[in-house]
C-alpha positions in Angstrom: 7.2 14.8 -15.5 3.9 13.3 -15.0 4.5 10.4 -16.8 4.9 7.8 -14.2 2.9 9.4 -10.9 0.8 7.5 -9.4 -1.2 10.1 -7.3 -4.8 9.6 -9.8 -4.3 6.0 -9.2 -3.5 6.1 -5.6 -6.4 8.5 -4.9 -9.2 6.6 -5.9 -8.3 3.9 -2.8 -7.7 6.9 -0.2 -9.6 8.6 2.5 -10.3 12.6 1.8 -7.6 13.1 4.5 -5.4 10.9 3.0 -5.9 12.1 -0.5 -5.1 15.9 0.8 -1.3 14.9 1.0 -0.6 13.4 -2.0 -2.1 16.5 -3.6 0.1 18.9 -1.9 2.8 16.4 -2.7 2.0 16.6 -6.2 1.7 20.7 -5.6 5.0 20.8 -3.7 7.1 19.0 -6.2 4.9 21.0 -9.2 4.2 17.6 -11.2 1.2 18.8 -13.1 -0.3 22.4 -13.8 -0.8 24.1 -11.1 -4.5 25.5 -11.4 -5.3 21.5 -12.3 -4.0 20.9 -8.6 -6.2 23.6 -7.2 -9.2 22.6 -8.5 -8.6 19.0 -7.5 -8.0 20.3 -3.9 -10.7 22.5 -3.8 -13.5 19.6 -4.4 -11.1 17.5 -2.1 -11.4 20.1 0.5 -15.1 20.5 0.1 -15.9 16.9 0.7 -14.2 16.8 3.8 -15.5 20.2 5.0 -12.3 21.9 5.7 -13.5 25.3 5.4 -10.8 27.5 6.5 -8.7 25.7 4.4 -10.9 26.2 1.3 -11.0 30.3 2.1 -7.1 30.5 2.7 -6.6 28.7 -1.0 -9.1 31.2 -2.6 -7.1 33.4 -1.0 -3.8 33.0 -2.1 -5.2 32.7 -5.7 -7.0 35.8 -5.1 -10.3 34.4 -5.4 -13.5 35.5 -4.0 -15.1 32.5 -2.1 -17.9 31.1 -3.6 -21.5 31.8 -1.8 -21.9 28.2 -2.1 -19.3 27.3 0.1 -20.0 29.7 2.6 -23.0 28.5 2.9 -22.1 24.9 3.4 -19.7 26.0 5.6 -23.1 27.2 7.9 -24.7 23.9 7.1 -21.9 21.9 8.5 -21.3 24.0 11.7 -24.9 23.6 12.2 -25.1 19.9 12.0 -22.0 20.2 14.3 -24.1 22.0 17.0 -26.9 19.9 16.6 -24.6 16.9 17.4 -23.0 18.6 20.6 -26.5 19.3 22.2 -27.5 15.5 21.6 -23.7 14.2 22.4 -24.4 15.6 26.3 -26.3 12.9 27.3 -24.0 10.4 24.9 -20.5 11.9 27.4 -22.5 11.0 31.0 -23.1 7.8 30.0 -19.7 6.8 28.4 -17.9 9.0 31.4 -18.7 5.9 33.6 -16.3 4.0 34.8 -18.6 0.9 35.2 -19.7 1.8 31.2 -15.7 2.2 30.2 -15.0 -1.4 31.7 -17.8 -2.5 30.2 -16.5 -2.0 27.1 -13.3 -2.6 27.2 -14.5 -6.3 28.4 -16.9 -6.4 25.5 -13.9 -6.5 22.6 -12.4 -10.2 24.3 -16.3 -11.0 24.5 -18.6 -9.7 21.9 -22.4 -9.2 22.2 -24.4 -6.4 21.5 -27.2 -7.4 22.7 -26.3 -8.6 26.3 -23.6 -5.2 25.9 -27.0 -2.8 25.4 -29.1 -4.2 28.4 -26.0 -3.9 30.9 -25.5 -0.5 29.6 -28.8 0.6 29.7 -28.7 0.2 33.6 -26.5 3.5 33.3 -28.4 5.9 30.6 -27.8 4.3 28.0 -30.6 4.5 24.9 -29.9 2.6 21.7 -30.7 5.7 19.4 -27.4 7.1 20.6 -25.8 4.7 18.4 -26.6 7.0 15.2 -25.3 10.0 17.1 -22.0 8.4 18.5 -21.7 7.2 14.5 -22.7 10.6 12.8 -20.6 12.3 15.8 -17.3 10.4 14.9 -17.7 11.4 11.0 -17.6 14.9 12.1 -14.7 15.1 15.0 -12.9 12.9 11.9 -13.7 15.8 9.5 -12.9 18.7 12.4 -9.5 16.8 12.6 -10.1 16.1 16.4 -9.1 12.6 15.5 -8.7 11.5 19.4 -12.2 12.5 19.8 -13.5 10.3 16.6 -11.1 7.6 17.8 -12.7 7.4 20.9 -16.2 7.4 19.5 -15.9 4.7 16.9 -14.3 2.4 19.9 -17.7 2.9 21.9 -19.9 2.5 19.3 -18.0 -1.2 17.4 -19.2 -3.1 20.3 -22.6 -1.9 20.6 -24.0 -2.4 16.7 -24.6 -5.8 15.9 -24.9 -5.0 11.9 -21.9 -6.2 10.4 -21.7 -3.7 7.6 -21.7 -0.7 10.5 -19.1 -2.6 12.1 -16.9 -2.5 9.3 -16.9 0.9 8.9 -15.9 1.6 12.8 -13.1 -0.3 11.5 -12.1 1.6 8.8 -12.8 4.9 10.6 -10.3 3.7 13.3 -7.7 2.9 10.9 -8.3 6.1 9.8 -7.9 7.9 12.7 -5.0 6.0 13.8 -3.3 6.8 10.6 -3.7 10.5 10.2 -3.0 10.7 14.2 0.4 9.2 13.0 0.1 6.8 15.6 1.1 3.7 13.3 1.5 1.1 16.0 -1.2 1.6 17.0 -2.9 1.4 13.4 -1.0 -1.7 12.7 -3.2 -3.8 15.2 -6.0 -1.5 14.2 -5.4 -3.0 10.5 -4.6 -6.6 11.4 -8.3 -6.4 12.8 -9.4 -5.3 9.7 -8.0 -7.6 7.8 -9.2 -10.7 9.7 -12.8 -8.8 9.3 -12.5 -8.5 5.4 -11.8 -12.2 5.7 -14.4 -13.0 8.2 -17.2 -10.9 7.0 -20.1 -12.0 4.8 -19.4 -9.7 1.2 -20.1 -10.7 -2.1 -16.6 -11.5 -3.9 -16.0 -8.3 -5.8 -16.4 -6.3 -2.3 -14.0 -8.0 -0.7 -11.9 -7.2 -3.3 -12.5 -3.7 -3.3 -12.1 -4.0 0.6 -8.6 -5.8 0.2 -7.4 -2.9 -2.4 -8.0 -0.3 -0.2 -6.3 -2.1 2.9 -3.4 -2.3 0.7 -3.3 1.2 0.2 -4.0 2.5 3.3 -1.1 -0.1 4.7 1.1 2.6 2.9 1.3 5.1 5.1 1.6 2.6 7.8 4.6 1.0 6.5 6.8 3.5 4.8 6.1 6.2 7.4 6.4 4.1 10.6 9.4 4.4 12.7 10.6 7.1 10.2 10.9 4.4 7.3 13.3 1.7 8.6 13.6 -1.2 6.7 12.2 -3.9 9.1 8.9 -1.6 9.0 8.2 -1.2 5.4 9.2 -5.1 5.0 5.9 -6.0 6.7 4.0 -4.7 3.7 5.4 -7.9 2.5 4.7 -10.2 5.1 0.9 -8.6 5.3 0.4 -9.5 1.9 2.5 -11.6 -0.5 3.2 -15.4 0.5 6.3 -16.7 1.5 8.2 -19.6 -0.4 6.1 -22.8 0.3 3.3 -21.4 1.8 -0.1 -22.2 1.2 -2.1 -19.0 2.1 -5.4 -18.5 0.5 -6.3 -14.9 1.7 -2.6 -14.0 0.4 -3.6 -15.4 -2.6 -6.7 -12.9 -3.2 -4.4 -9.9 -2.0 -2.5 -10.7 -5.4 -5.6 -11.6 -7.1 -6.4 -7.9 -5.7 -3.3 -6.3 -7.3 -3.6 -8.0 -10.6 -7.1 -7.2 -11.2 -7.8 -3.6 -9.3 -4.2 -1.9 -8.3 -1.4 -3.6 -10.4 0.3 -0.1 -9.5 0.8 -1.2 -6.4 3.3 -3.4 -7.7 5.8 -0.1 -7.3 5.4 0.1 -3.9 6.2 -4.2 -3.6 9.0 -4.2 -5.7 11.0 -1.0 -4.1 10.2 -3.0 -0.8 11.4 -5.7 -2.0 14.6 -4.6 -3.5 15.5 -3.2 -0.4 15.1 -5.6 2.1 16.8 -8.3 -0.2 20.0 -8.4 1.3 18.1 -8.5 4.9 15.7 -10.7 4.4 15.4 -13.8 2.1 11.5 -13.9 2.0 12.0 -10.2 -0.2 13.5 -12.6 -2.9 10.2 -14.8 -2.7 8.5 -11.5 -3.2 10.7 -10.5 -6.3 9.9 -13.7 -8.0 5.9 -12.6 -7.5 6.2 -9.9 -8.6 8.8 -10.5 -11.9 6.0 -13.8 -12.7 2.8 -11.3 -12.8 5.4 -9.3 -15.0 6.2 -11.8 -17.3 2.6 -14.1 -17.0 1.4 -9.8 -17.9 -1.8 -10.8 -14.9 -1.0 -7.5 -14.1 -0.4 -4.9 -16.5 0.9 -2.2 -15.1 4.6 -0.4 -16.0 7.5 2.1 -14.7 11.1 2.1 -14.6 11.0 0.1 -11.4 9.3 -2.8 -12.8 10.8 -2.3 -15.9 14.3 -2.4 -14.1 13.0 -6.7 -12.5 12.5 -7.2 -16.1 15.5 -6.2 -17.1 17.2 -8.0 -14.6 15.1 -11.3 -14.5 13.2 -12.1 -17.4 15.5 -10.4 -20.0 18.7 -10.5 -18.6 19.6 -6.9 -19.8 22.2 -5.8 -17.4 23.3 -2.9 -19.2 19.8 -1.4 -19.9 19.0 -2.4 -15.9 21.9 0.3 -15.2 20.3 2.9 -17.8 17.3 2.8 -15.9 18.4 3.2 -12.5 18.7 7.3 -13.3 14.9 6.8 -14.5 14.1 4.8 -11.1 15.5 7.7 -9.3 13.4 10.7 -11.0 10.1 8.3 -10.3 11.5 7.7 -7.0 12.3 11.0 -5.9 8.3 12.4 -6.8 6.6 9.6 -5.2 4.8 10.6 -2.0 5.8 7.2 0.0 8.9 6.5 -1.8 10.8 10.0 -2.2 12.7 9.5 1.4 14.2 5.7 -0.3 16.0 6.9 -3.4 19.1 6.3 -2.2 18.4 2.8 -0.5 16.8 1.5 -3.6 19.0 2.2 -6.6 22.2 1.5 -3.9 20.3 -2.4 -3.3 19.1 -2.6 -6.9 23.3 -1.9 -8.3 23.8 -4.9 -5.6 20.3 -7.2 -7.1 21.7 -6.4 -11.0 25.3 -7.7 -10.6 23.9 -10.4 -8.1 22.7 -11.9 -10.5 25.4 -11.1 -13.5 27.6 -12.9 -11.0 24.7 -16.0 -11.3 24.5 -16.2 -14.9 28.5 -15.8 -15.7 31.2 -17.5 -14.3 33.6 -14.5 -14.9 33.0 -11.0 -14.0 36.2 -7.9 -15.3 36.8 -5.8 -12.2 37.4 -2.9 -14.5 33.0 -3.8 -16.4 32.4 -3.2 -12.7 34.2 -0.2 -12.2 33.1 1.5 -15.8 29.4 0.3 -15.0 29.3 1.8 -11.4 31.5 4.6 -11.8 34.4 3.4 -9.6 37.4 2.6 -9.2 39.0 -0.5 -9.7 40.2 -0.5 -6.5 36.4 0.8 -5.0 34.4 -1.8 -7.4 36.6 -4.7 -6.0 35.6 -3.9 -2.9 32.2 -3.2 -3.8 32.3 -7.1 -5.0 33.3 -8.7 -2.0 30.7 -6.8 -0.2 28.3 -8.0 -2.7 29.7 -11.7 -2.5 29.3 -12.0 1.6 25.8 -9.9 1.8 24.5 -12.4 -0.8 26.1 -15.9 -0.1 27.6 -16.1 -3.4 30.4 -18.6 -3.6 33.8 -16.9 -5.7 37.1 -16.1 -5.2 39.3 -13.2 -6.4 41.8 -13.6 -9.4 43.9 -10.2 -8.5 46.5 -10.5 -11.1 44.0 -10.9 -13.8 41.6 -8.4 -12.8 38.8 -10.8 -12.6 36.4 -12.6 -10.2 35.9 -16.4 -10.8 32.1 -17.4 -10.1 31.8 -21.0 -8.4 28.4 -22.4 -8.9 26.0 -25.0 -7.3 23.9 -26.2 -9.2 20.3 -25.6 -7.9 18.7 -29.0 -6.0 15.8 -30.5 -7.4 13.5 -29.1 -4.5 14.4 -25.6 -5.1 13.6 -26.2 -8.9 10.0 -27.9 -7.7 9.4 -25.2 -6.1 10.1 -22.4 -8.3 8.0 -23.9 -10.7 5.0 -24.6 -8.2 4.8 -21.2 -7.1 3.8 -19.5 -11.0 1.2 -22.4 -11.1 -1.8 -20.2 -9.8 -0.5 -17.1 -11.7 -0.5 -19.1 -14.7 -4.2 -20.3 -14.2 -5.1 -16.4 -14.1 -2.9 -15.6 -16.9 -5.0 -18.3 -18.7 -8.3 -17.6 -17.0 -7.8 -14.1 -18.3 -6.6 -15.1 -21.8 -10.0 -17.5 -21.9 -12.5 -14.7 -20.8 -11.4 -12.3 -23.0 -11.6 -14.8 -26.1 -14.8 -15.7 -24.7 -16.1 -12.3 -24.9 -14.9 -11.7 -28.7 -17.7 -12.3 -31.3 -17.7 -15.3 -33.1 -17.2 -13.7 -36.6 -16.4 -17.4 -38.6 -20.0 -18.9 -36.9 -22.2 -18.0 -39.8 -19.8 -19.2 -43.0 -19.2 -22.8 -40.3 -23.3 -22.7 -40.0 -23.4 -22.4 -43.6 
């Protein structure tokens, strides 16, 4: 049951917070022993100092609680206190109106510096900064989220170190995300993004950076406006390049996936699937996605991606339908993905015989009906639907039972273009074929030397 979850995988890019659900997910839906999911919650729990929740899971498993615990659970309410006494004068200062336009002017402006002197004229003393920062971590952690929110805003404006700034950042997104208000963490992450981009870190940081904004974009994207499709199509958008364009950053996102998360490549190719029919620039995406498969830049399999292979690289309709049933079980466990089982293998019947219809130039009503489970009468209808949603060109032979594919041939641009778009996952593919044969040990050097 556990081959194909991705909650390990997914867990080492998420927040504590974050993690928490997939966990119960994975508890919920009983994909791995359960006193291996305990555990894993418990140290989860721990690190973000959710007490109560700790003593209600020892209790349930009848557990004493550790005298450990209790006594971290002191050491954090302490801290807590300590904070409150030194957050007093933090709240008459940032309770200003004068102070909260200040601010607010500061973000279409920036300037620490000039920022601290105008609010020192109202109480304001530069080693707040630390408390408003240590302050935020701790509302975050006492899920008063609106609270944090409101402290990390304050404080991004003030710092003028870069690194500190960052982290606002990502504790907004944060905040944003578990408050469920994803608008809201769609500009939040935008931001972000430009900031990654921006922001003076060695290479292999901003990598790290870029994976973990992909994974947090998750619960933006397939939760927002309860899942439609023109929401979880910007996942897209944000990060894979559309046909023709030239977009470096874009570029490094999939340089992200190949090298650090190729399991996102799930959560891209469901997204793309279903948006197809909606939106060409999905289609752009599936051909991304089925060249990292082919070029193997990044190595990473399911029955999802197994299904584009199927369809795309080794034009195995009938093993394509065999794994839709697998598709569906993955599908149906994922945290993000469970609510768009139906949507997917529904789009993915449509992408399969899509592109049947491409390669043949006569498709039996009745293979349609035996392959889908229908009806003669259902699966010809179930073609012409298919025909319009995707522009194919055909017409109908009734009497004969058939439908008679008219094709146009591909122009010249189109083929360009196609084949200019694998050029810089190629260079990986050989990049990454050349380092690893660099790294092998030269075992022929001494009989050549001889």
């Amino acid at each position: 049951m556990a081959e194909h979850d991705l909650t390990r995988q997914l867990c080492g890019f998420l927040d504590n917070h974050m993690t928490l659900a997939l966990i119960q997910n994975a508890l919920d839906k009983e994909i791995y022993k359960r006193e291996q999911l305990i555990t894993s919650k418990l140290k989860v729990l721990e690190s973000a100092h959710f007490f109560d929740a700790m003593k209600e899971v020892y209790h349930d498993v009848k557990a004493t609680v550790p005298k450990e615990v209790l006594e971290k659970e002191e050491a954090f309410n302490n801290h807590v206190d300590s904070l409150s006494e030194e957050l007093s004068k933090v709240y008459d200062v940032f309770s200003k109106q004068e102070v909260i336009d200040a601010i607010s002017a500061s973000y279409s402006n920036p300037d620490p510096a000039k920022l601290t002197e105008k609010l020192k004229e109202h109480g304001f003393e530069p080693k707040m900064l630390d408390t408003m920062f240590k302050a935020a971590r701790a509302y975050y952690d006492l899920e008063q989220y609106a609270t944090a929110g409101t402290m990390l805003y304050n404080y991004r404006p003030l710092t003028s170190d870069p690194s500190k700034r960052l982290s606002a950042l990502w504790g907004r997104l944060a905040v944003e995300i578990m408050s469920e208000k994803f608008e809201e963490a769609t500009e939040v992450l935008g931001v972000l993004q430009s900031n990654i981009k921006e922001t003076s870190l060695e290479p292999l940081k901003k990598l790290q950076q870029r994976a973990w904004l992909m994974h947090w974009s998750l619960f933006i994207f397939f939760f927002g406006d309860n899942g439609e499709s023109i929401r979880i199509s910007h996942l897209l958008e944000k990060f894979l390049p559309k046909s023709g364009e030239r977009d470096q950053e874009k570029n490094e996102f999939i340089g992200a996936i190949q090298t650090m998360c190729p399991h996102l490549l799930r959560y891209f190719a469901v997204v793309a699937v279903i948006t197809c029919p909606k939106r060409p620039d999905s289609r752009d995406a599936i051909r991304d996605i089925v060249r990292m498969i082919r070029h193997k830049t990044a190595k990473f399999s399911d029955p999802i991606t197994q299904l584009l292979e199927c369809i795309y690289i080794d034009f195995d309709f009938d093993k394509a339908l065999e794994l839709l049933s697998a598709c569906e079980k993955v599908l149906d466990l994922d945290f993000f993905l469970t609510t768009y089982r139906t949507d997917f293998v529904e789009s993915a019947s449509k992408l399969i015989f899509e592109v049947y219809c491409k390669i043949h130039s006569s498709i039996s009503i009745q293979f349609v009906a035996e392959r889908l489970s229908k009806t003669a009468s259902e699966a010809e209808k179930w073609i012409v639907d298919l025909i319009q949603s995707a522009d194919l060109s055909a017409r109908i032979e009734q009497a004969e039972g058939y439908v008679k594919m008219l094709h146009e041939p591909q122009s010249t641009y189109d083929q360009v273009l196609d084949s200019t778009r694998s050029i810089p996952l190629r260079t990986r593919a050989l990049l990454d074929n050349f380092h690893r044969r660099g790294t092998r040990k030269p075992h022929n050097k001494k009989k050549q030397d001889k």
